[in-house]
N, C-alpha and C positions, 0 to 999 in steps of 0.2 A: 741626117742622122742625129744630130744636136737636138734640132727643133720635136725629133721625135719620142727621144729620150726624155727631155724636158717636161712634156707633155705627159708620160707614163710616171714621171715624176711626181707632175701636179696631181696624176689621177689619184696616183698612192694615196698621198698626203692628203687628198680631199676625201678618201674612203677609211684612213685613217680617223680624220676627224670626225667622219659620218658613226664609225664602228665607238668611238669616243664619246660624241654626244649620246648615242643608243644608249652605251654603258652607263654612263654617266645620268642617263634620264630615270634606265630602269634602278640604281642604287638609290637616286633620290627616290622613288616611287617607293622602295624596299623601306626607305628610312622613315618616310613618311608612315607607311602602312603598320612599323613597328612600333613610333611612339604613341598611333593609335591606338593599337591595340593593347600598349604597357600602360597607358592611362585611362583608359576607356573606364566607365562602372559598369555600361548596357554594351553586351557585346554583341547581342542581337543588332540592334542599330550600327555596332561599329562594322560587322560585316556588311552590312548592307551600304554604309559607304565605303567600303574597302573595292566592293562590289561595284560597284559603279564607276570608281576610280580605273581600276584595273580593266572593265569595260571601254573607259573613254581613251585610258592611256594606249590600246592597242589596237581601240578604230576599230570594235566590234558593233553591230545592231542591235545586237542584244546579251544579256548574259544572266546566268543562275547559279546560286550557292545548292546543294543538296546535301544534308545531314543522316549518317544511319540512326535509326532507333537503338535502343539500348540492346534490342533483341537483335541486331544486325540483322533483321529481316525486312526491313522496308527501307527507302529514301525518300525523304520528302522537301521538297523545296521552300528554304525559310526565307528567299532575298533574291528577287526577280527584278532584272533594269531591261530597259527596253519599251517596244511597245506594245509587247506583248505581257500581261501580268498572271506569272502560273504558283505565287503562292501557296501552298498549302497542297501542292500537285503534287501525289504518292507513287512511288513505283517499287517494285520487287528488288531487291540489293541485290540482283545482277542483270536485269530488267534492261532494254535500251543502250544506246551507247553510252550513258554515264553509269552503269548499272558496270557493263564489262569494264571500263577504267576503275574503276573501284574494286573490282574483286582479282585485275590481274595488278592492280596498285601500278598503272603503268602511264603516264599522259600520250594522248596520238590526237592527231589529225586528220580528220575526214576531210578530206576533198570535196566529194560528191556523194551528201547522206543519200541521195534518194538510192543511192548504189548500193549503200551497206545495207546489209540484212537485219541490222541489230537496230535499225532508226524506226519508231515510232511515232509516225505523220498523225499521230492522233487530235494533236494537239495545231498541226497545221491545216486539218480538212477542218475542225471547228469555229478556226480562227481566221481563215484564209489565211495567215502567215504562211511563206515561204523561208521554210531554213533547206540554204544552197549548202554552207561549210559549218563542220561543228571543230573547236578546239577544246581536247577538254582535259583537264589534270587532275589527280585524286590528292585530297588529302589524309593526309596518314602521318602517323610518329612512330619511330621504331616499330613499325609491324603493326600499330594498333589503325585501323582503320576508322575514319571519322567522316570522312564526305566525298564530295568533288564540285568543284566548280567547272561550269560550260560554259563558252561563249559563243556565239552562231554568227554566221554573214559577218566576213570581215568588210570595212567599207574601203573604198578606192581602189586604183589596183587591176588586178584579175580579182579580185573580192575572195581571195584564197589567204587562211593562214601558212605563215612559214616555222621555220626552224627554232628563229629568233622569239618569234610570237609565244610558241611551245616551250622554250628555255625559260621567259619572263613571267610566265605561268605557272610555271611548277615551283617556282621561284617563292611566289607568291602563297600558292596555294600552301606549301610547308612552313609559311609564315602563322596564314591564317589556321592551319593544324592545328601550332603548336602556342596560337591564343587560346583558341577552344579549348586545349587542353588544361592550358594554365587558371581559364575562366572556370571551369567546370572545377578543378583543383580547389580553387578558391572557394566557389558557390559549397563545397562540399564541407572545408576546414570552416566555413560562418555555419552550416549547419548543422555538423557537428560540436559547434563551441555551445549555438543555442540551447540543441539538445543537453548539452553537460549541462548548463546555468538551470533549465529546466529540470533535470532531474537530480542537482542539487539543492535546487525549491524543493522540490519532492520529498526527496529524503529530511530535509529541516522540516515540512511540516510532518510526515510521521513521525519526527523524532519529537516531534511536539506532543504527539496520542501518546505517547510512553508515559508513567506517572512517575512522578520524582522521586526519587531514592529516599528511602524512609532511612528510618537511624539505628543505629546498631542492635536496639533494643526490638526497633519493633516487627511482628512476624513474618513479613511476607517480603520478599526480596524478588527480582529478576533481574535479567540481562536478554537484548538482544543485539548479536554480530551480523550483518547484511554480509554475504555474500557478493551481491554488486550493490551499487548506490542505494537502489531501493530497496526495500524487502517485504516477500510475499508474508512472513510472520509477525505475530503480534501478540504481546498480554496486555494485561492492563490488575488494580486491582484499586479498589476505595470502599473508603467506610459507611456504613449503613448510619442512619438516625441512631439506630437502638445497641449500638455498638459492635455490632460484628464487621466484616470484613467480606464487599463481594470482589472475586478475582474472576480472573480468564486468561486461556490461552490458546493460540488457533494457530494453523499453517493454511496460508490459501493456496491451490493448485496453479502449477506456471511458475512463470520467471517474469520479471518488468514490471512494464507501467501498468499493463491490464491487473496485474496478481497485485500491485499496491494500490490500485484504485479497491477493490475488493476487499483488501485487507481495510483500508480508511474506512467503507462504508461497515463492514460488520464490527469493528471495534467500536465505531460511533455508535452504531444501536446497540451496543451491549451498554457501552458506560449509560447511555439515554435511558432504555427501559429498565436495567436494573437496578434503578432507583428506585423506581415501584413495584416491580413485579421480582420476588425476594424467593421463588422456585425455582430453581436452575435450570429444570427440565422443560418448565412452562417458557419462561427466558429463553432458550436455546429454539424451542418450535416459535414462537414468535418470529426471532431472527429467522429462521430458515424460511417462514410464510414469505416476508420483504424480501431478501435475496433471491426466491425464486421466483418471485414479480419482475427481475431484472437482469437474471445471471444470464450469460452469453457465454456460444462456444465451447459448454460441456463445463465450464468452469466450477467449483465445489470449494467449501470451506469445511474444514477436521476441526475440531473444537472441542475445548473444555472447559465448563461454566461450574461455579459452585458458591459457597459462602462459608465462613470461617470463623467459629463466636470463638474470641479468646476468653471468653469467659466461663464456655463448659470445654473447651478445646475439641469439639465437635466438627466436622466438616460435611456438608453435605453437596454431594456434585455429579455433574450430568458428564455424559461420555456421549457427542457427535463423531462417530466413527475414529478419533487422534490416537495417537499411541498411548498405551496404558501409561495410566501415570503410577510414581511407584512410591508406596507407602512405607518407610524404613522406620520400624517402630526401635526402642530403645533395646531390645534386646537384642540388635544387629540384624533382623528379618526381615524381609522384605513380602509384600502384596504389590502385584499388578491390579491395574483396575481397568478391566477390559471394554471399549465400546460395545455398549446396547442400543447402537442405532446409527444409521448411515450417516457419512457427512452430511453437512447443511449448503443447499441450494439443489439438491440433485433431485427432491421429489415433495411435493407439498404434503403426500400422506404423512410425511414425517410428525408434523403436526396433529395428527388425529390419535384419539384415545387420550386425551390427556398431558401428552406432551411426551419427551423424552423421560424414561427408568430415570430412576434417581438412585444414591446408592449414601448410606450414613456412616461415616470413619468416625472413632474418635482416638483422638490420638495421640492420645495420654503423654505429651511428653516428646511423640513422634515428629517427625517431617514429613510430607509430603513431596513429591518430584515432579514435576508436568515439564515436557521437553516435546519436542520436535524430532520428527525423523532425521533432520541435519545435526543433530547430534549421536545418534546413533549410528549412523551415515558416515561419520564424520572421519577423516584419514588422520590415524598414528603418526608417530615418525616414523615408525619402522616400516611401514607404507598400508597396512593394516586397517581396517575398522573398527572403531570403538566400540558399537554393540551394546546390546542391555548389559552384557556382562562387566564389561567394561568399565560402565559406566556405575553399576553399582559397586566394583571394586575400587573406582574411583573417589566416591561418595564416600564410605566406608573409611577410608585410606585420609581423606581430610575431615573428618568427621569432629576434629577437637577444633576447627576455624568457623569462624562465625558462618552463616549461612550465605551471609555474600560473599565470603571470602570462598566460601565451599563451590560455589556456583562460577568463579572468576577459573579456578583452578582446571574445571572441567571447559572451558573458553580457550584456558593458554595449551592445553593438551593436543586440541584440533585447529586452531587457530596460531598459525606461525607465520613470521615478517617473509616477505618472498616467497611466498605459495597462495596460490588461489584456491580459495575455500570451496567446496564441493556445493556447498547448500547453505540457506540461512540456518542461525545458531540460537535455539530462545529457550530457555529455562526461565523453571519458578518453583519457587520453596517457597514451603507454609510449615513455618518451624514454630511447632509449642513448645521448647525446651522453655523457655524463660515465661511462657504464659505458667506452665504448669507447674512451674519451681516458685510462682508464685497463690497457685492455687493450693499449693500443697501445706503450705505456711501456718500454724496452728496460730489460734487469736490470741494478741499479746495480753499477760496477765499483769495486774497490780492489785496493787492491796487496798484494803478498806472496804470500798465500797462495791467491790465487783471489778468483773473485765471490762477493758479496756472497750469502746465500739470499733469498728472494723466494719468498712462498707464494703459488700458482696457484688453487690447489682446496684445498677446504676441504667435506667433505662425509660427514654422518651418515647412516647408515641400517639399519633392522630385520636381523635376520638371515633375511631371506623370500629365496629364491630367485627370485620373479618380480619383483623389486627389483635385478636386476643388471644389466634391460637400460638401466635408467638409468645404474648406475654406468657400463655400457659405452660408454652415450652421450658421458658427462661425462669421461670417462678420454679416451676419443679426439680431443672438441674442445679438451683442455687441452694432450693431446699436443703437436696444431696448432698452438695458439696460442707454446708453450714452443720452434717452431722444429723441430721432427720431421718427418720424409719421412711421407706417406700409410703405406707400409711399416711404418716403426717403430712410429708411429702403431698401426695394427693388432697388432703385436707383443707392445706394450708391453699393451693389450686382451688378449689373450689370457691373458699374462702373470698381469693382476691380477685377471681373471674366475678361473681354476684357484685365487688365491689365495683368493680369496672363498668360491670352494666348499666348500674344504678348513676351513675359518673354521665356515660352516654346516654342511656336516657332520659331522666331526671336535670342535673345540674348544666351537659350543653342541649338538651330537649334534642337528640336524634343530628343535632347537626355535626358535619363530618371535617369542621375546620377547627376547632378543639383539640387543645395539647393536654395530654396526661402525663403525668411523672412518676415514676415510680423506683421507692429506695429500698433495696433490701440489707439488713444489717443485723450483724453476727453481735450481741451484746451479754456478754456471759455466757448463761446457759440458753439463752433466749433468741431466736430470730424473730427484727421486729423490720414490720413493711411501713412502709412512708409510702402513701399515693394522695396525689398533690393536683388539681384541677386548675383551673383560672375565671372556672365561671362565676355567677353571680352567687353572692355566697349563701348558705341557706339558715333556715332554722332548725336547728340540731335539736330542739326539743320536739319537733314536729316528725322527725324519723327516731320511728318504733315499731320494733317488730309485732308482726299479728297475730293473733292468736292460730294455733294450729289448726283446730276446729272450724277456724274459718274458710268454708272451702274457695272462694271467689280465687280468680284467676291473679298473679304476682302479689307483692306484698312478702313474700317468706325469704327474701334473700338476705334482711338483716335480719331476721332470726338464725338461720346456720350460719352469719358469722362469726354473730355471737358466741351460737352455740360448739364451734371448733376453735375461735381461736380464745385466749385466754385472756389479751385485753384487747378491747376496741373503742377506740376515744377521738371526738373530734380534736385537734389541738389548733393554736393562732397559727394561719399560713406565716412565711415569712414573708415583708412588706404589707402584710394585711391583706393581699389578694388573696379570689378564690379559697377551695376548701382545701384540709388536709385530714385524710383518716388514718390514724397511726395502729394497728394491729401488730399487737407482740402474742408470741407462742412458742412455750416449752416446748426445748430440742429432742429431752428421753421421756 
């Protein structure tokens, strides 16, 4: 009885130590499998040694990782050991016996697949592989479902997995879950950080298309608030050669990267072409031709183009489908200015007939309003809409604050700390108060000898011929302004058109790289024009008017200069270049 006891004793003790080393093998396995996967960078690779470890540790033939798609409708195997290699092998996510361990989230034990109904010898009639026993575990985290590893033909033995085999698996398998998890966690927070560094690029360089804040004095002011990082809106506004002023303002259609790639390309072509081409309407069908050599996905741009002379306080501007801009003259009234033509990008006819309507304001003294639907759009505190109404009560209401302050005011009303704004936010004013308080100014008088001079116009431009009908435009409202009958007005036009031509043809011979100058100046009773060339200088006894009676073709343009304005005199350029022809004429 001793010796028998003793013996049940030792047996303990040695199944003790057998169930101890087991434990003990499968925690180091565990330990080992988790500083892989906390250190790993390729966790594709660290499965696929985890995979083989856990293969060799449990005296399998072979073994497979299978991952679900994002759509939980397929498994495909990323990490094949064995001698069998089934990579990239797809099946239905409840497909096969790893297909039912996956969707009952349960690990089991085949014995004898060829018995199960659920086994799929697809891959052992191709391969001649015999799989006798399958083991297989799902991986999953709190409910989310992610894979399962298999393992097939245990070796030694009865070549059958046990209990033990299935406990060190699943063991396993919730390790390697719950890397995937954390890898994929990870792989997500680096590309979303990307994403933000990238669309903080983004936003700095459209924050670059913006034009610098002009100064208090001068007329055209905007702001734009982004709604997220980027923004699908945009203005812009710079000075011409000849002193006016071209602006714009647009909302592109969308939200993101798409709607501020769109916004960068049509801002770029507005500042680019409207340096030469000085019709807002023509400008605008231009843009709309390029945009719709490239717009995708229905995409469309609302815009509005124009040009702003603070010297007759004039505006003239085109409407691409945007919300009326709103004309608040001094007497507190208001005009909309309706679009006369579809947004830009949606149809190339837009461009035919001459471009887009154009429409002429002057505005005496006025502002102008150009905004966005996101302002209009845009949430109250009282949870409310802003509204055209709104907004012109608003206008109205700050109307004694500068025009950027006026603009800022209408920002802090829709835009507040802890709330997400609805829409982008873009305004722009074109305020003639301080042009027109300057245009209004009578010319300062002193004694003796007369008034004081007073320069009216002040204005460059190429020696192009289709560049005159600007000068014509400018010469006749300066006229006006200097106190001229409509008549003289026109006369004085005439006057310095013949002078111009004889400039372009004559002194730069027809070529189109020739600068002209041109001064108009209020002196007494008198407005006297300065037009100033660089070319070679001529002989001023050799231009004389022709006789009337002579009927031959040109020749008569220095005679009506003469004969409307009341003096006409070569005088020394200053530095001695090129010419200068000074033209004075009585105001009444």
């Amino acid at each position: 009885m001793h010796s028998i006891a003793m013996n049940n004793a030792r047996t303990q003790i040695d199944q003790s130590k057998d169930v101890m080393s087991r434990i003990s093998g499968h925690l180091e396995l565990l330990s080992d499998m988790g500083q892989d996967f906390a250190t790993s960078f390729d966790i594709d690779v660290t499965l696929s040694h985890g995979l083989e470890r856990i293969t060799n540790y449990v005296g399998a033939e072979g073994g497979a990782l299978f991952l679900l798609n994002d759509e939980g409708r397929k498994l495909t195997c990323t990490a094949s050991v064995g001698p069998i290699e089934i990579i990239g092998l797809t099946l239905g996510s409840d497909e096969g016996i790893v297909g039912r361990c996956v969707q009952d989230d349960t690990g089991e034990i085949v014995r004898d697949a060829a018995k199960d109904p659920k086994f799929k010898n697809a891959v052992d009639a191709e391969t001649g592989f015999s799989t006798r026993s399958i083991l297989c575990a799902p991986m999953s985290v709190k409910g989310e479902k992610i894979g399962a590893i298999e393992l097939v033909n245990k070796k030694g033995g009865d070549g059958l997995f046990d209990n033990n085999d299935l406990f060190l698996l699943q063991s396993l398998s919730s390790s390697a879950a719950l890397a995937i998890i954390n890898a994929r966690m990870a792989e997500a927070l680096v590309e979303q950080e990307r994403v933000r560094r990238e669309l903080e690029l983004a936003a700095e360089i459209q924050r670059s298309l913006l034009p610098a804040a002009g100064d208090d004095d001068f007329p055209i002011h905007g702001v734009n608030c982004p709604a997220r990082t980027v923004s699908g809106d945009f203005y812009d506004f710079f000075p011409l050669a000849d002193g006016r002023i071209c602006f714009n303002l647009g909302d592109v259609s969308g939200k993101g990267m798409n709607a501020a790639l769109l916004m960068a390309k049509t801002a770029s072509l507005y500042r680019c072409l409207g340096k030469t081409i000085h019709e807002p309407g023509k400008l605008l069908a231009k843009i709309n031709d390029e945009v719709c050599e490239t717009v995708t996905r229905g995409m469309f741009v609302t815009m509005v183009g124009g040009i702003y002379d603070p010297a007759t306080g004039k505006v003239r501007l085109a409407n691409a489908g945007h919300e009326p801009p709103l004309f608040l003259s001094t007497d507190g009234s208001y005009t909309a200015i309706p679009a006369e033509a579809p947004p830009i990008g949606i149809s190339p006819i837009l461009s035919s007939g001459g471009g887009i309507p154009e429409i002429e304001l002057d505005l005496a003294g006025g502002t102008l309003y150009v905004f966005t639907d996101g302002v209009t759009e845009g949430y109250l505190e009282d949870g409310s809409e802003m509204e055209v109404d709104g907004l012109k009560k608003l206008l109205i209401d700050n109307a004694s604050l500068s025009a950027a302050e006026r603009l800022q005011a209408v920002i802090a009303c829709i835009s507040r700390e802890g709330i997400a704004l609805r829409d982008d936010l873009t305004l722009l004013a074109i305020d003639d108060a301080l042009q027109s308080a300057g245009r209004d100014k009578a010319p300062p008088a002193t004694g003796g000898d007369g008034d004081a001079e007073k320069t009216m116009l002040h204005l460059k431009f190429p020696s192009q011929p289709d560049r005159l009908k600007l000068v014509r435009n400018a010469v006749y409202d300066t006229a006006l302004l200097c106190g001229c009958s409509e008549a003289v007005a026109r006369d004085i036009v005439i006057a310095i058109d013949e002078a111009c031509q004889n400039v372009i043809r004559h002194a730069y011979k027809g070529s189109p790289d020739g600068e002209v100058v041109l001064d108009i100046n209020r002196e007494g009773e008198s407005i006297v024009l300065m037009l100033q060339d660089y070319a070679d200088s001529v002989d001023v006894s050799t231009i004389k008017p022709r006789a009337l009676d002579d009927v031959r073709p040109g020749g008569l343009g220095t005679h009506f200069i003469r004969e409307i304005m009341d003096e006409v005199d070569f005088v020394p350029p200053p530095g001695g270049t090129g010419n200068l022809l000074r033209m004075a004429k009585k105001i009444s």
